[in-house]
ZAMARGU-4260 file (C-alpha; in steps of 0.2 Angstrom, whole numbers, plus 5000, padded with zeros to 4 digits):
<rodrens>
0) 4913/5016/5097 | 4934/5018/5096 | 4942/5012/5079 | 4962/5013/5079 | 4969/5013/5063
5) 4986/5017/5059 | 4988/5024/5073 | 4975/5036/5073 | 4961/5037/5088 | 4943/5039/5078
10) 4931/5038/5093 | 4927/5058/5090 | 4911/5062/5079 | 4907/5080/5070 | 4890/5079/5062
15) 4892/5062/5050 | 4909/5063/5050 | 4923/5057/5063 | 4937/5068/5066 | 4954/5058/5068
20) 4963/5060/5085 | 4981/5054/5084 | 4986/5044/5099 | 5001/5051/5108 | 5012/5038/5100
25) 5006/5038/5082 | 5020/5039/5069 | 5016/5055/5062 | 5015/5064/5081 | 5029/5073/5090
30) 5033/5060/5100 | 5030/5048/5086 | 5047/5057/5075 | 5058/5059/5088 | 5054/5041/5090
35) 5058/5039/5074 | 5074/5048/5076 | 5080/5042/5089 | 5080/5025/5080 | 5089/5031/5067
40) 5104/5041/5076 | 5106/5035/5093 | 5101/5016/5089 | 5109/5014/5072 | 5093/5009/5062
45) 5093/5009/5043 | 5082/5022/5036 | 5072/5009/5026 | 5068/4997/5044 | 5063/5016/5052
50) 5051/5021/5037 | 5043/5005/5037 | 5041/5001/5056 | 5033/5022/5059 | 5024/5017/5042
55) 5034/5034/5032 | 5043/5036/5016 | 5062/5034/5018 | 5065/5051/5011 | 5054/5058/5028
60) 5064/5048/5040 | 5080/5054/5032 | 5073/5072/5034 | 5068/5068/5053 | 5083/5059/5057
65) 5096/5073/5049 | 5082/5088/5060 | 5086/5077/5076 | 5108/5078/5071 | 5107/5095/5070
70) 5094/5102/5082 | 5092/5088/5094 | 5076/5084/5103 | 5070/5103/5101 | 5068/5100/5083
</rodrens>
């Protein structure tokens, strides 16, 4: 059985527990910051709309946002 909560695949057991799988798009992912970022920067987002729609504290998405300025994608 597949659960998807917050983003999170769960559909991976380890003994009684289930080990969570982020989807490729999750908000806490690689893919899910520069995401994120790209929002913020390239899109002009507030920081408050970008935390609460990738589901972060504004103080994260200021962090993410500011590494994306200064490093670009690599970051």
């Amino acid at each position: 059985m597949r659960a998807l909560w917050l983003g999170v695949d769960c559909d991976i057991c380890t003994g009684n527990r289930k080990a969570l799988v982020p989807h490729r798009n999750a908000p806490l992912t690689e893919t899910g910051r520069l995401r994120l970022a790209r929002c913020v920067v390239e899109d002009g987002w507030t920081l408050r709309r970008a935390a609460e729609r990738f589901q972060v504290s504004p103080t994260t998405a200021q962090r993410w946002a500011d590494r994306y300025r200064q490093y670009g994608e690599a970051a």
